[in-house]
mmCIF file of the N, C-alpha and C atoms, coordinates in Angstrom:
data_MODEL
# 
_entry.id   MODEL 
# 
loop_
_atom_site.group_PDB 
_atom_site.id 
_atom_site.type_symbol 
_atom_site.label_atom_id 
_atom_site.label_alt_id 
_atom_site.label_comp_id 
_atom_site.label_asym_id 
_atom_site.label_entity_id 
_atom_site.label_seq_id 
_atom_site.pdbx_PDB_ins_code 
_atom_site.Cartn_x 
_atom_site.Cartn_y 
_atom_site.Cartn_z 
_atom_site.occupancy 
_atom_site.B_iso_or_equiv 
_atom_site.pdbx_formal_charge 
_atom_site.auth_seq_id 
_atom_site.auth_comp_id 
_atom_site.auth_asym_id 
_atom_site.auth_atom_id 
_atom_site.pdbx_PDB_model_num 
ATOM 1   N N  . UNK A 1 1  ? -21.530 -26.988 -22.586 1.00 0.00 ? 1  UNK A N  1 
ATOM 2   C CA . UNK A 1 1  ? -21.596 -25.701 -21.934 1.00 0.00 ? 1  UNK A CA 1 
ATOM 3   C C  . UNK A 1 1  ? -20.592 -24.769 -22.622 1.00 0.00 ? 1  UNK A C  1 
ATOM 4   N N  . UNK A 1 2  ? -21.285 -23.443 -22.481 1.00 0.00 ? 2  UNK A N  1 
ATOM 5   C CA . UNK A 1 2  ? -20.164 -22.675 -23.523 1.00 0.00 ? 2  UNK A CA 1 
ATOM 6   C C  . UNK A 1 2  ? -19.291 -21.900 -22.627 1.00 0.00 ? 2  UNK A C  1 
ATOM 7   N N  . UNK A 1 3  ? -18.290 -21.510 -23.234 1.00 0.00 ? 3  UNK A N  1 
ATOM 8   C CA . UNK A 1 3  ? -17.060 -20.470 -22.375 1.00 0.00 ? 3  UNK A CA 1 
ATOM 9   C C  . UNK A 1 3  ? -17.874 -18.970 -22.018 1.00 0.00 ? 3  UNK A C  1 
ATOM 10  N N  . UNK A 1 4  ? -18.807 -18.636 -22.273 1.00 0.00 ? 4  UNK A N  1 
ATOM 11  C CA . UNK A 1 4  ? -19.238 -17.508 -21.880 1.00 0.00 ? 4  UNK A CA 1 
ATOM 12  C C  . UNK A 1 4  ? -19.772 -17.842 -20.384 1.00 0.00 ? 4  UNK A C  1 
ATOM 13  N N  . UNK A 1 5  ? -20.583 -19.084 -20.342 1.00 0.00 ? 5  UNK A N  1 
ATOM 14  C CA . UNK A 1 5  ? -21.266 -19.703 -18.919 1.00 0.00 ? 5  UNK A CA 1 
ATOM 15  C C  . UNK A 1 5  ? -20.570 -19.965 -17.969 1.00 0.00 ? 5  UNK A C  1 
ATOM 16  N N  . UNK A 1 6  ? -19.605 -20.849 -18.557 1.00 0.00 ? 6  UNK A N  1 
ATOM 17  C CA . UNK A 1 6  ? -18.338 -20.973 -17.216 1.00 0.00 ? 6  UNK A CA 1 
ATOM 18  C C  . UNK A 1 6  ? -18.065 -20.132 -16.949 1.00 0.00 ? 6  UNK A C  1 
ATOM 19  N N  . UNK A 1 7  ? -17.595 -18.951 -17.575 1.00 0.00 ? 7  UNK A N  1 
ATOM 20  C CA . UNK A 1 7  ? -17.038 -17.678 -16.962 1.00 0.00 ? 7  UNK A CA 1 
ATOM 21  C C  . UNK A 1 7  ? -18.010 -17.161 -16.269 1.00 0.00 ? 7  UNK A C  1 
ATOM 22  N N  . UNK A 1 8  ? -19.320 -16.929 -16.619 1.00 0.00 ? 8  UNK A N  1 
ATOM 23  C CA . UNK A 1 8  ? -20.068 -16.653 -15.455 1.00 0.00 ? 8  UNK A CA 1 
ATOM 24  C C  . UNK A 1 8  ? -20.114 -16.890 -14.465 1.00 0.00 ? 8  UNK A C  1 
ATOM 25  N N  . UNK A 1 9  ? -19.817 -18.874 -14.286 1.00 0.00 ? 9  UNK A N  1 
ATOM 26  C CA . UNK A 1 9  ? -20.125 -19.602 -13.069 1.00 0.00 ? 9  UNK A CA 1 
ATOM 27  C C  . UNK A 1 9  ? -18.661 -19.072 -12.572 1.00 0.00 ? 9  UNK A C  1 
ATOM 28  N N  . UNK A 1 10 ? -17.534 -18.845 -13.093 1.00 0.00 ? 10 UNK A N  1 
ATOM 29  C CA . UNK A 1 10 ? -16.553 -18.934 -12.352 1.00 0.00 ? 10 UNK A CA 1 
ATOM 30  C C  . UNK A 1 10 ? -16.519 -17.240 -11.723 1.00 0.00 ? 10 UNK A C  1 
ATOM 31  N N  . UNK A 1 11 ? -17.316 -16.134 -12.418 1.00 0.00 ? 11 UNK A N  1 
ATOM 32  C CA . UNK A 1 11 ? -17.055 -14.682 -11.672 1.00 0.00 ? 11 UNK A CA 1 
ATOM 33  C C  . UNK A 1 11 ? -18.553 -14.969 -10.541 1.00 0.00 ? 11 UNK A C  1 
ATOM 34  N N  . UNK A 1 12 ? -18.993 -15.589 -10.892 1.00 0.00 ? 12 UNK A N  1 
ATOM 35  C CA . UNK A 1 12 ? -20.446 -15.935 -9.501  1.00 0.00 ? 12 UNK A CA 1 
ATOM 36  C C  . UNK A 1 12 ? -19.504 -16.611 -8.334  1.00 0.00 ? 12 UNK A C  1 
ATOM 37  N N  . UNK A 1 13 ? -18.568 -17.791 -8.621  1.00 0.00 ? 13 UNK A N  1 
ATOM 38  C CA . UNK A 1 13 ? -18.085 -18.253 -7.738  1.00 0.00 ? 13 UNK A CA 1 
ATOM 39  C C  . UNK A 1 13 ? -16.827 -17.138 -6.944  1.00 0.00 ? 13 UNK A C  1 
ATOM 40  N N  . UNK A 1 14 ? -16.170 -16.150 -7.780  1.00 0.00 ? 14 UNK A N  1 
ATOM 41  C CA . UNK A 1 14 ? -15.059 -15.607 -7.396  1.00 0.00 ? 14 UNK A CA 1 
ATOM 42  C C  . UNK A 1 14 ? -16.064 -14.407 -6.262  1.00 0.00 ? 14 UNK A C  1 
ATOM 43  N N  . UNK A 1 15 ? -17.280 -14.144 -6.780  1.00 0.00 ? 15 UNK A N  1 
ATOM 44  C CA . UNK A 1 15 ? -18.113 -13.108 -6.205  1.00 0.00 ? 15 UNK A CA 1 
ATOM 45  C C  . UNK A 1 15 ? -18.368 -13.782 -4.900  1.00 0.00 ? 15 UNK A C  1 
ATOM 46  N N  . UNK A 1 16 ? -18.893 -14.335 -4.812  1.00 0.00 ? 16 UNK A N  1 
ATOM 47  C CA . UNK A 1 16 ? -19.756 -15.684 -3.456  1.00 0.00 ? 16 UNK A CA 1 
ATOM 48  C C  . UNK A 1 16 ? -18.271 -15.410 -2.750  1.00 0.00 ? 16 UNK A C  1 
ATOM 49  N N  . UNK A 1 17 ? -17.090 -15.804 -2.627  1.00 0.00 ? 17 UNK A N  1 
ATOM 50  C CA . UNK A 1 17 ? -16.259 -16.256 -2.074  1.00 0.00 ? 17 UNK A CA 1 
ATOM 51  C C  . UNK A 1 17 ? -15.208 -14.630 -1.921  1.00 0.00 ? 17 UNK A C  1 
ATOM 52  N N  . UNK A 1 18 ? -15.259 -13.675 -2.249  1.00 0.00 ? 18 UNK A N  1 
ATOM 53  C CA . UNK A 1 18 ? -14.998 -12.631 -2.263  1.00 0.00 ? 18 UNK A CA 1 
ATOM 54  C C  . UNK A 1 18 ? -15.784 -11.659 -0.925  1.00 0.00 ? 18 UNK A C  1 
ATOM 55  N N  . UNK A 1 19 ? -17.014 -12.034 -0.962  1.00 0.00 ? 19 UNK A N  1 
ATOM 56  C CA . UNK A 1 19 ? -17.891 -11.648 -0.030  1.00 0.00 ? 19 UNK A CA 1 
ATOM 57  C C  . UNK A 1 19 ? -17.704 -12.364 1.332   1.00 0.00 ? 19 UNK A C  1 
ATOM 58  N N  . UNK A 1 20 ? -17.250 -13.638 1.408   1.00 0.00 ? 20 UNK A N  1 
ATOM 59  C CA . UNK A 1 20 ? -17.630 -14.521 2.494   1.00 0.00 ? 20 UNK A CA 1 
ATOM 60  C C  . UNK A 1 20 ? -16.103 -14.180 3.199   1.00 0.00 ? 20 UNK A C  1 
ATOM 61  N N  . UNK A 1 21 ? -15.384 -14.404 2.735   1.00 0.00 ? 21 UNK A N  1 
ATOM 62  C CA . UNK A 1 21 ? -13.529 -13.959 3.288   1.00 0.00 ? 21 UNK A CA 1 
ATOM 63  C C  . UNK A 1 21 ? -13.086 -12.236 2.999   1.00 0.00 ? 21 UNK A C  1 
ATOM 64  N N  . UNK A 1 22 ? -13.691 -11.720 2.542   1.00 0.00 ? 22 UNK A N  1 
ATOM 65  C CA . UNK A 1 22 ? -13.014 -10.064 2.960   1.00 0.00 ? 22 UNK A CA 1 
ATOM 66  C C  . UNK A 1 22 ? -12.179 -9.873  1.957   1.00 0.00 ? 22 UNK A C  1 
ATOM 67  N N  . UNK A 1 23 ? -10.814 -10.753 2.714   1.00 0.00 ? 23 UNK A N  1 
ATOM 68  C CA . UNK A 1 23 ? -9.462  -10.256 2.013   1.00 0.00 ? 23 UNK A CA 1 
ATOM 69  C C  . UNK A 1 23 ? -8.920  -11.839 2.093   1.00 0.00 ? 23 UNK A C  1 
ATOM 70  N N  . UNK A 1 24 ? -7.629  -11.573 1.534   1.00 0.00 ? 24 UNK A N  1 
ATOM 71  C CA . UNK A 1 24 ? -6.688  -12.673 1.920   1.00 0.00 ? 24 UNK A CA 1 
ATOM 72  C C  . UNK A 1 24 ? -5.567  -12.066 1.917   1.00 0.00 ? 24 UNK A C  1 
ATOM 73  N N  . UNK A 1 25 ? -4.116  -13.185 2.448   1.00 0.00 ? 25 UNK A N  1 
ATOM 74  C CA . UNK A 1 25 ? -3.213  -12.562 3.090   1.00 0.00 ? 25 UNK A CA 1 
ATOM 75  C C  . UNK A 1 25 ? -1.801  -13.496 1.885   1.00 0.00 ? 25 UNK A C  1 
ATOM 76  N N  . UNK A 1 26 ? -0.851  -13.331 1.362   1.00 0.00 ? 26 UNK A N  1 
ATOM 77  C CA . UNK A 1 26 ? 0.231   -13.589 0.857   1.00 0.00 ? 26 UNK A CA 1 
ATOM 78  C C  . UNK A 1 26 ? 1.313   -13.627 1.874   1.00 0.00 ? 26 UNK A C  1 
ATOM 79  N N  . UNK A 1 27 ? 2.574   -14.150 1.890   1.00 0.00 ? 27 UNK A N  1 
ATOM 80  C CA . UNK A 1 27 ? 3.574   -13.796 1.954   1.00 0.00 ? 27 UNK A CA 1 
ATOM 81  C C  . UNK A 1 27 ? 4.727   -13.400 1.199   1.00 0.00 ? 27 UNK A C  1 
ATOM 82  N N  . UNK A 1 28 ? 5.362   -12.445 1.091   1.00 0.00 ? 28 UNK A N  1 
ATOM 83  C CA . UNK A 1 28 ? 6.172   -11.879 -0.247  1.00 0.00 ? 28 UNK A CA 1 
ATOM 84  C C  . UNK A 1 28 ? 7.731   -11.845 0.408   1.00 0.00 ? 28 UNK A C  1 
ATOM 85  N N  . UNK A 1 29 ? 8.494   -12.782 -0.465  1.00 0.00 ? 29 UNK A N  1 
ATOM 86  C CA . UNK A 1 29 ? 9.971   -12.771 0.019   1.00 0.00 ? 29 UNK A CA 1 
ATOM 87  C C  . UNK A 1 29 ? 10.858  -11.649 -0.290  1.00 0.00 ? 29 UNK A C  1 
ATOM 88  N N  . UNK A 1 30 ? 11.450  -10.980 0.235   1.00 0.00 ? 30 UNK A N  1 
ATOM 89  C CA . UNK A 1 30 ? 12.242  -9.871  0.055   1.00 0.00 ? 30 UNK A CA 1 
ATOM 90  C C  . UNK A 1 30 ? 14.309  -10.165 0.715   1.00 0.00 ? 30 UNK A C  1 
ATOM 91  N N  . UNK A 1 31 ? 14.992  -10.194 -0.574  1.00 0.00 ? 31 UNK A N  1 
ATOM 92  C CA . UNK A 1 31 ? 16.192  -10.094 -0.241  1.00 0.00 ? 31 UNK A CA 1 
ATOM 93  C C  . UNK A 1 31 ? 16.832  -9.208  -0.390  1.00 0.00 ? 31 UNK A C  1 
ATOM 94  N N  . UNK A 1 32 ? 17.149  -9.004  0.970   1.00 0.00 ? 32 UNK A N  1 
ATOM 95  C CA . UNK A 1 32 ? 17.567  -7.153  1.226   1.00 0.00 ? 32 UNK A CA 1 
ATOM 96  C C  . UNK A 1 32 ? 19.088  -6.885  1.304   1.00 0.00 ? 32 UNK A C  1 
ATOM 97  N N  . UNK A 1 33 ? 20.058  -7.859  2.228   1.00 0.00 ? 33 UNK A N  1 
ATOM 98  C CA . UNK A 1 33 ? 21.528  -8.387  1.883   1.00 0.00 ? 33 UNK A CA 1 
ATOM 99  C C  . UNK A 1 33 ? 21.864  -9.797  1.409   1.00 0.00 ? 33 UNK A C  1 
ATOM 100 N N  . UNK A 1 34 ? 22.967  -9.747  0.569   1.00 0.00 ? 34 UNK A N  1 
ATOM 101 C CA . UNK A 1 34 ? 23.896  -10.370 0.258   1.00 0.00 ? 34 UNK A CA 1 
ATOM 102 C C  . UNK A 1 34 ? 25.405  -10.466 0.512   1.00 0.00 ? 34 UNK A C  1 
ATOM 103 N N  . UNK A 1 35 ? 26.034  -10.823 1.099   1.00 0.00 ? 35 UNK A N  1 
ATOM 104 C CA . UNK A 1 35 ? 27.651  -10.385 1.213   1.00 0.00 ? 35 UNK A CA 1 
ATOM 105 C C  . UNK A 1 35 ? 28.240  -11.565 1.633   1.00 0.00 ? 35 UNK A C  1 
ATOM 106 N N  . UNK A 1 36 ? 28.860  -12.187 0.214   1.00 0.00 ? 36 UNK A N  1 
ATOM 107 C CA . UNK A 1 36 ? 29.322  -13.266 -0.156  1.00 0.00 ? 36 UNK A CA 1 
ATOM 108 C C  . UNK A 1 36 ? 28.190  -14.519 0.992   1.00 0.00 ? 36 UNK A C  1 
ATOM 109 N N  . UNK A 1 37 ? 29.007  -15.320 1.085   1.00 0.00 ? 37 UNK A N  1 
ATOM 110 C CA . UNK A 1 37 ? 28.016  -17.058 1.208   1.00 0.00 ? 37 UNK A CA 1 
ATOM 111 C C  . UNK A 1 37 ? 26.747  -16.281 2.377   1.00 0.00 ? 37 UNK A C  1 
ATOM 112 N N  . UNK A 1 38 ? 27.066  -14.977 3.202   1.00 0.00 ? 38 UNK A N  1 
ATOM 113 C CA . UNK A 1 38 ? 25.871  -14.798 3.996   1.00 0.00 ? 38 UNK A CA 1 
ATOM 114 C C  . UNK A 1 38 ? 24.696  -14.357 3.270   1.00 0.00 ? 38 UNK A C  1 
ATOM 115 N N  . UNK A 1 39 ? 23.539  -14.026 3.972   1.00 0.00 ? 39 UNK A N  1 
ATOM 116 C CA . UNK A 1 39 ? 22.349  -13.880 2.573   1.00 0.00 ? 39 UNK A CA 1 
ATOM 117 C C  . UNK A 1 39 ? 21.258  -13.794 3.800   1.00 0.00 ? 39 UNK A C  1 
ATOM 118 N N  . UNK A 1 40 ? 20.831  -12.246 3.941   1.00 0.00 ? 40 UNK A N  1 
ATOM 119 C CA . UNK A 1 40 ? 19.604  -12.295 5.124   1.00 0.00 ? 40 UNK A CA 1 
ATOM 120 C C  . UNK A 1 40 ? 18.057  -11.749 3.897   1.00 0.00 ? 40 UNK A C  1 
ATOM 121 N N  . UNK A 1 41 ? 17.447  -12.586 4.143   1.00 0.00 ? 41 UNK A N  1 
ATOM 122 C CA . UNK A 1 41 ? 16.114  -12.728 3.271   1.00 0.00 ? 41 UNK A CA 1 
ATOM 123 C C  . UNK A 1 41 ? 15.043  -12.330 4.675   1.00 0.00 ? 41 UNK A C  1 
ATOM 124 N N  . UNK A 1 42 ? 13.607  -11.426 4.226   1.00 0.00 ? 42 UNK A N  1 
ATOM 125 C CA . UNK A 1 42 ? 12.902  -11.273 5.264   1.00 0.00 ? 42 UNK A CA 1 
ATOM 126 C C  . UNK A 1 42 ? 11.383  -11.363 3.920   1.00 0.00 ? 42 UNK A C  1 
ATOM 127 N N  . UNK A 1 43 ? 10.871  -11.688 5.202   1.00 0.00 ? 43 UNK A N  1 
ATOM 128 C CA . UNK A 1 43 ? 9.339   -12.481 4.355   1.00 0.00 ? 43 UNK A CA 1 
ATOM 129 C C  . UNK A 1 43 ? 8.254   -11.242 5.150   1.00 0.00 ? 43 UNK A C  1 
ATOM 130 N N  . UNK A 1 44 ? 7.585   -10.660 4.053   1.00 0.00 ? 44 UNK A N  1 
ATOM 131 C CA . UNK A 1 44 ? 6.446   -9.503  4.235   1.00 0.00 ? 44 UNK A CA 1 
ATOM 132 C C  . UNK A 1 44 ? 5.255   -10.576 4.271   1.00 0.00 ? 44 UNK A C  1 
ATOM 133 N N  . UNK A 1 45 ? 4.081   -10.322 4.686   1.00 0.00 ? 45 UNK A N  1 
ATOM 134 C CA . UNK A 1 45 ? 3.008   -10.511 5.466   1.00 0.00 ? 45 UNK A CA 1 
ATOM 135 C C  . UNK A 1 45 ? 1.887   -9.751  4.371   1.00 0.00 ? 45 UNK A C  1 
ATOM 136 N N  . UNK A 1 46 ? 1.602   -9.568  3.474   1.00 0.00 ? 46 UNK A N  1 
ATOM 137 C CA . UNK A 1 46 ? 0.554   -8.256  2.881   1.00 0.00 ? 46 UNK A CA 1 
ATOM 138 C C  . UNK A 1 46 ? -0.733  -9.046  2.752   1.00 0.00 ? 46 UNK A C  1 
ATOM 139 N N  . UNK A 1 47 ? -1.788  -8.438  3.038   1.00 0.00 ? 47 UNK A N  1 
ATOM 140 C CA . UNK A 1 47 ? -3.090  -8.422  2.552   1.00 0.00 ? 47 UNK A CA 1 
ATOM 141 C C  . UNK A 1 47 ? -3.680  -7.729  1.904   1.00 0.00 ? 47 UNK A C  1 
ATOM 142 N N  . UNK A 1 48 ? -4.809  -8.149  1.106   1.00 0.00 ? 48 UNK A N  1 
ATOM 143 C CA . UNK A 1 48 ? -5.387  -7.823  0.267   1.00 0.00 ? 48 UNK A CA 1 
ATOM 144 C C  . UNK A 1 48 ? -6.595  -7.540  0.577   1.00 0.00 ? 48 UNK A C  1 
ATOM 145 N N  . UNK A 1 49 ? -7.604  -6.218  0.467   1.00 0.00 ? 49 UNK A N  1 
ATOM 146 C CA . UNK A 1 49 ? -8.657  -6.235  0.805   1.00 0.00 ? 49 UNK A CA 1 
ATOM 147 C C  . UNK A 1 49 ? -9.303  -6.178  -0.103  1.00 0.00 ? 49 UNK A C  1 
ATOM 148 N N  . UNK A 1 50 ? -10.846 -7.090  -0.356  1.00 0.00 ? 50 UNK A N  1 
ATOM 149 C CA . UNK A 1 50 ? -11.411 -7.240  -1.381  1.00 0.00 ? 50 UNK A CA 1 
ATOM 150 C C  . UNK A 1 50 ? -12.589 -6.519  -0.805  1.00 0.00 ? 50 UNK A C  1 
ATOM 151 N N  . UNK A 1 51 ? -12.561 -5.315  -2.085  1.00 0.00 ? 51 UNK A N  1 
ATOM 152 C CA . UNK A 1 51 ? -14.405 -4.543  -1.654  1.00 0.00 ? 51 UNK A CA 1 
ATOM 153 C C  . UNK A 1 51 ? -15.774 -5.198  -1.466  1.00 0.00 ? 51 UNK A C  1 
ATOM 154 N N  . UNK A 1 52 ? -16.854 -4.778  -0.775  1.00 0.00 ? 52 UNK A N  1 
ATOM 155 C CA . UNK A 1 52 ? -18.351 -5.215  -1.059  1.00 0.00 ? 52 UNK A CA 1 
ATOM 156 C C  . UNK A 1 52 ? -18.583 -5.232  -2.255  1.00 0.00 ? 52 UNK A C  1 
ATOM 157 N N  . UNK A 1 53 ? -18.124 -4.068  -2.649  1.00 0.00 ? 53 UNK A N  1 
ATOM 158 C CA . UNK A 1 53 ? -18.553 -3.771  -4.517  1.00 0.00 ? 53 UNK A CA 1 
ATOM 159 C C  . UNK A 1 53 ? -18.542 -4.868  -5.369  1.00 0.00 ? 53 UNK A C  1 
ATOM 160 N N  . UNK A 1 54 ? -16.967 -4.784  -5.346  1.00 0.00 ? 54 UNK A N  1 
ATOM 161 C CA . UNK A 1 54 ? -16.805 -5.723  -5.990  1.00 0.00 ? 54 UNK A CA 1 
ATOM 162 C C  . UNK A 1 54 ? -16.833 -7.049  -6.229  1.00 0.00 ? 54 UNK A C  1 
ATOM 163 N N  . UNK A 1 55 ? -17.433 -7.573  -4.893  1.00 0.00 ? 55 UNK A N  1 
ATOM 164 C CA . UNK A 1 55 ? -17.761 -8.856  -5.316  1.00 0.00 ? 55 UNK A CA 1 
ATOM 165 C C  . UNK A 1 55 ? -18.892 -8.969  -5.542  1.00 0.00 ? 55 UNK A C  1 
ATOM 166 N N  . UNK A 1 56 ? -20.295 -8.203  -5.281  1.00 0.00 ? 56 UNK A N  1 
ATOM 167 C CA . UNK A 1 56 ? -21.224 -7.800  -5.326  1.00 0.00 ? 56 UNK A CA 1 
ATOM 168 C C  . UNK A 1 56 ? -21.233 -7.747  -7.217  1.00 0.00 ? 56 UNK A C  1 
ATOM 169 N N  . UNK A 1 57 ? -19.994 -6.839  -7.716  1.00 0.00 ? 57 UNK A N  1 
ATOM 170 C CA . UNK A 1 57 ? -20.294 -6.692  -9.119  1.00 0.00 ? 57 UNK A CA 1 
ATOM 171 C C  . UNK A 1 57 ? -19.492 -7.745  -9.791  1.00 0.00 ? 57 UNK A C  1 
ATOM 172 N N  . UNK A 1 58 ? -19.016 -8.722  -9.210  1.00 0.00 ? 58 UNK A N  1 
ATOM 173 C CA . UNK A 1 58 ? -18.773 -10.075 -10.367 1.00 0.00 ? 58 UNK A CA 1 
ATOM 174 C C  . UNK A 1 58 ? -19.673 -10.770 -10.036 1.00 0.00 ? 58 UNK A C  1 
ATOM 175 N N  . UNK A 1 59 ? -20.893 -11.272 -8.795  1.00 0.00 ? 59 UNK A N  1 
ATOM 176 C CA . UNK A 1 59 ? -21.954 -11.737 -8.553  1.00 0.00 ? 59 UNK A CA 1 
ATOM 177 C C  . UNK A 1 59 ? -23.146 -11.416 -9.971  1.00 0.00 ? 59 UNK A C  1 
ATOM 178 N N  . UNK A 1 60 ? -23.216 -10.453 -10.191 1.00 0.00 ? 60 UNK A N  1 
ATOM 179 C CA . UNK A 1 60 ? -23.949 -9.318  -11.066 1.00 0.00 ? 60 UNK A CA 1 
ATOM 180 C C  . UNK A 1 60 ? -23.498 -9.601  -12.767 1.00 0.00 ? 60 UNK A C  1 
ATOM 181 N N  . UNK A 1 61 ? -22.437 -9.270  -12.848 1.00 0.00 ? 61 UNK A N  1 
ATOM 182 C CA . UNK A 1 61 ? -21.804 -9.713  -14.282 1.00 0.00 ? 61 UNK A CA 1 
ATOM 183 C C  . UNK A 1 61 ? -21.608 -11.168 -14.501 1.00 0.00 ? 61 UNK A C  1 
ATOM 184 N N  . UNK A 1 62 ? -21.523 -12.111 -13.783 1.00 0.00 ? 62 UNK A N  1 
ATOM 185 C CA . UNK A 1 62 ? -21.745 -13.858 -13.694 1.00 0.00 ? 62 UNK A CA 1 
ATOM 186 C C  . UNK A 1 62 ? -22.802 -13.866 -14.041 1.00 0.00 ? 62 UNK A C  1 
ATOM 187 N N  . UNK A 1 63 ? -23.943 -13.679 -13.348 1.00 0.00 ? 63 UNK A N  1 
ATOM 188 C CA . UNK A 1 63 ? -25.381 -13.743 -13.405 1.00 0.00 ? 63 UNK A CA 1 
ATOM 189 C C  . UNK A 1 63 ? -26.049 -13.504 -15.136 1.00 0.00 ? 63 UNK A C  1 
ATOM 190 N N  . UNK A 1 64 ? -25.574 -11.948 -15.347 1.00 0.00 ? 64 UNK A N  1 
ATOM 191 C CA . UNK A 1 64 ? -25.826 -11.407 -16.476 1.00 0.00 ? 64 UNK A CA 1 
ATOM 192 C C  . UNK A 1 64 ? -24.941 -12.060 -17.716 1.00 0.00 ? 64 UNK A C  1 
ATOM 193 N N  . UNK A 1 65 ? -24.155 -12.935 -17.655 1.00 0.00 ? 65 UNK A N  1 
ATOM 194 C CA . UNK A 1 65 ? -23.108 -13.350 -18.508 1.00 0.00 ? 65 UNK A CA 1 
ATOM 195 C C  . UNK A 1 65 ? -24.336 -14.978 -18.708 1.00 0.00 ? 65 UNK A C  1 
ATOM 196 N N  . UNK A 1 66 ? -24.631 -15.319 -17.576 1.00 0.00 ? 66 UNK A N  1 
ATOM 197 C CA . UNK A 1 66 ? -25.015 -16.695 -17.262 1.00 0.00 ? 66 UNK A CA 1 
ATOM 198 C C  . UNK A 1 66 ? -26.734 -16.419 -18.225 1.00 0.00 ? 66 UNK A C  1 
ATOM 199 N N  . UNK A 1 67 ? -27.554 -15.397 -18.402 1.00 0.00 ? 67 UNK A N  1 
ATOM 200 C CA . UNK A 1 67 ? -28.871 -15.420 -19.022 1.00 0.00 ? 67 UNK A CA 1 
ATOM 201 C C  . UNK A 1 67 ? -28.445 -14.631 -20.454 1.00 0.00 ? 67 UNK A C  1 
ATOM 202 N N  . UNK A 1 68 ? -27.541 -13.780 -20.215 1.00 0.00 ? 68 UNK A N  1 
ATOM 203 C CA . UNK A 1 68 ? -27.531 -12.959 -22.258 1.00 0.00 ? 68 UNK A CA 1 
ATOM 204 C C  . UNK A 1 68 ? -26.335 -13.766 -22.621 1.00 0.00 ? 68 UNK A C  1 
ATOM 205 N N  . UNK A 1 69 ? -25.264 -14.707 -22.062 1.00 0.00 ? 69 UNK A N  1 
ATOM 206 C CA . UNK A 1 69 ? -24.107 -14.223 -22.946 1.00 0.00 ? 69 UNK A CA 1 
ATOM 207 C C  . UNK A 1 69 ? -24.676 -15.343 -23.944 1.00 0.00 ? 69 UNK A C  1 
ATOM 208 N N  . UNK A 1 70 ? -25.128 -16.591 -24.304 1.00 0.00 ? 70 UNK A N  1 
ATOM 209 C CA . UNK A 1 70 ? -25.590 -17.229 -25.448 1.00 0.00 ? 70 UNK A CA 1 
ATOM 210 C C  . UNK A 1 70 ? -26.149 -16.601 -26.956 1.00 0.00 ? 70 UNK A C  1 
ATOM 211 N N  . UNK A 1 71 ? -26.441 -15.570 -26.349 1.00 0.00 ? 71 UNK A N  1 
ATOM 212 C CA . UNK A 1 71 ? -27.612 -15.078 -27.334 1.00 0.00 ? 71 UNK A CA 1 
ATOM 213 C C  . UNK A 1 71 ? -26.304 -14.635 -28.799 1.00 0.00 ? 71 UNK A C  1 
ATOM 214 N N  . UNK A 1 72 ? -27.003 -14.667 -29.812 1.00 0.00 ? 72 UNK A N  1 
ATOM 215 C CA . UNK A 1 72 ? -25.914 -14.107 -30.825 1.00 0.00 ? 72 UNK A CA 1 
ATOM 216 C C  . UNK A 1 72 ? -27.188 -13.348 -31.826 1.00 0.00 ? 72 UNK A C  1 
ATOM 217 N N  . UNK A 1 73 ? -27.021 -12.502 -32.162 1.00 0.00 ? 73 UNK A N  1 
ATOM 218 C CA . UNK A 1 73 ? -27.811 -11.601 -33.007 1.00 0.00 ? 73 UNK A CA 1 
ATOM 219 C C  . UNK A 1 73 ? -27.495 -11.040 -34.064 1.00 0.00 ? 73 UNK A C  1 
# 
């Protein structure tokens, strides 16, 4: 199988799974004081919202990667 196909299968799979969950959520550590051995650290919460579009258009470019990308001319 060639690297053009996998990449297809893998933007078909990122598309499929983009669509089915929305968004997803991280936590991001933030250290805001320091003063000597004390040390107050606070942890952010962010999400990510992933468009219709766009998973819609790596569904689309997988697909199209998965029937032309072999071809060499």
């Amino acid at each position: 199988m060639s690297t053009v196909k996998i990449f297809g299968i893998a933007l078909i799979i990122a598309g499929i799974l983009g669509l089915a969950y929305g968004s997803f959520t991280y936590t991001k550590d933030t250290h805001d004081i320091k003063l000597g051995p004390l040390e107050m650290s606070i942890k952010d919460k962010e999400t990510v919202n992933i468009p219709v579009w766009a998973g819609v258009g790596a569904i689309v470019v997988g697909g199209l990667l998965l029937v032309f990308g072999d071809r060499r001319g």
